[in-house]
Residue, then its C-alpha position, 0 to 999 in steps of 0.5 A: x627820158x623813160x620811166x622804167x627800162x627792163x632788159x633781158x642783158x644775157x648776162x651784166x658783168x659783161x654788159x655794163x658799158x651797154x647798161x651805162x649807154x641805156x641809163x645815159x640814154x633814158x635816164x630811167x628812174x627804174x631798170x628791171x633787168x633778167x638772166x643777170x647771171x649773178x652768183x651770190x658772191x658777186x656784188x653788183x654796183x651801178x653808179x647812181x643806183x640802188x640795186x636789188x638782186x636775186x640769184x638764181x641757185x645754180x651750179x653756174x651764172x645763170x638766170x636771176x633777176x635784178x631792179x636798179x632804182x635811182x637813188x633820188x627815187x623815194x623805194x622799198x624793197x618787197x619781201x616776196x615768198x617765191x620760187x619764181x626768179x623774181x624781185x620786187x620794189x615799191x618806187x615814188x615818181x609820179x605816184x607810188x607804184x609796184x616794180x616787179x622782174x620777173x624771168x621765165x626760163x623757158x626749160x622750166x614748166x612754171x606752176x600757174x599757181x606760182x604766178x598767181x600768188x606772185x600777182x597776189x603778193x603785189x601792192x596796186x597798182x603795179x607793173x610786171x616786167x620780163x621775160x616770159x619766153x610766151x607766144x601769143x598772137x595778143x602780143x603779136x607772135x605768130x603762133x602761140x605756146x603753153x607759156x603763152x597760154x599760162x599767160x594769157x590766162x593770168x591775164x585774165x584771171x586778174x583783169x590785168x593789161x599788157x602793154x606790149x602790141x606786135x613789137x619784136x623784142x627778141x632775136x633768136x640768132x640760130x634762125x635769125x628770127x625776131x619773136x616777141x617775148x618780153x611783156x610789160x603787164x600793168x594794172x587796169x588803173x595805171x594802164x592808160x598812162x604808159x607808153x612802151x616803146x623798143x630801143x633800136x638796138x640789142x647792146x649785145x645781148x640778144x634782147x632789146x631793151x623795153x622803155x615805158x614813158x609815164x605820160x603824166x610826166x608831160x602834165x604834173x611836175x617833175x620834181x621827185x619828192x624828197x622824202x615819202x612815207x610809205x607806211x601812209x599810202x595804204x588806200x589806193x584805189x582804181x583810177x580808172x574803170x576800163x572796157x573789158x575789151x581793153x583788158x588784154x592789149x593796147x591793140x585789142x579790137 
């Protein structure tokens, strides 16, 4: 079972029996999807879901971002003000926590100003997942980029933590190459309770799925709360204080 799931599905309304293999697969308690390919009159059901969506305003399907949230998972949706395609929710498993998806075309120059108001407008801790179409050797690329750059330099304008090490998530079919672009980013308070692993197939898109474990499942009680008062959980603090060698990379020196 896995935490959180996000996939760059290259389209869902051709991909849904590959969505129900990944959910029966994890069972995960969130699922960040990117270039869901959405227009604003299509309606998108999962069973046992809860799905919130934004679309990408466009004269075609294209782009846009969405979050499933199991329904037996206490939410509330987050009211972002941006342009950037992304959607944001608060979800209670283990404890509270911000999910946000998050999809960076790669014909689009992103503002850096942007990205740092999107971090800005998210509770702690949270979890950013994407696809940022970045290449940096801090995530293992070979060469690097003007959006990897960009970043790299969110990264440290926040003290934020990538989980992500060298692992290839994606697959450029023209070269047949494999290049990691898909990024989890994550609070320094929660970065040392997630692991992130890489399913082993595409499900015909030309991403793979990323998959985050909450370890602490392994030591607190699974049972997911009935009901939770969001309203309530306005002092959350750092549960952590990590070196500032760890800030970057689950494989920084």
């Amino acid at each position: 079972m896995a935490s959180l799931v996000s996939w760059n599905c290259r389209g869902l309304k051709t991909k849904i029996s590959d969505l129900e293999d990944i959910i029966n697969t994890y069972r995960p308690a969130c699922i960040a999807l990117q270039e869901t390919h959405f227009k604003t009159t299509d309606n998108i059901r999962v069973k046992h879901y809860s799905v919130l969506n934004k679309n990408y305003d466009s004269d075609r399907a294209s782009g846009g971002v969405a979050l499933l949230i199991a329904k037996d998972i206490p939410s509330a949706p987050l009211q972002l003000n941006t342009s950037l395609q992304a959607i944001a929710a608060r979800i209670h498993t283990i404890s509270l926590i911000t999910i946000c998806s998050l999809y960076l075309s790669p014909n689009q120059q992103i503002n850096q100003t942007d990205l740092n108001e999107l971090v800005y407008q998210l509770p702690d801790p949270f979890i950013l997942l994407g696809d940022f179409n970045g290449h940096s050797s801090i995530w293992g690329s070979s060469d690097s980029n003007s959006r990897g750059v960009q970043i790299e330099q969110l990264l440290t304008d926040h003290n934020l933590c990538i989980l992500n090490s060298d692992q290839q998530t994606y697959f450029h079919q023209p070269t047949k190459t494999f290049h990691s672009i898909d990024l989890a980013i994550c609070s320094p308070s929660i970065y040392p309770f997630f692991d992130l692993a890489i399913d082993n197939s595409l499900h015909n898109s030309d991403h793979f799925p990323l998959t985050l474990n909450d370890n602490r499942n392994n030591h607190f009680d699974s049972n997911r709360p009935e009901r939770y008062v969001f309203a309530a959980a306005t002092g959350l603090s750092l549960l952590v204080s990590l070196p500032s060698q760890l800030i970057w990379s689950k494989t920084a020196p």
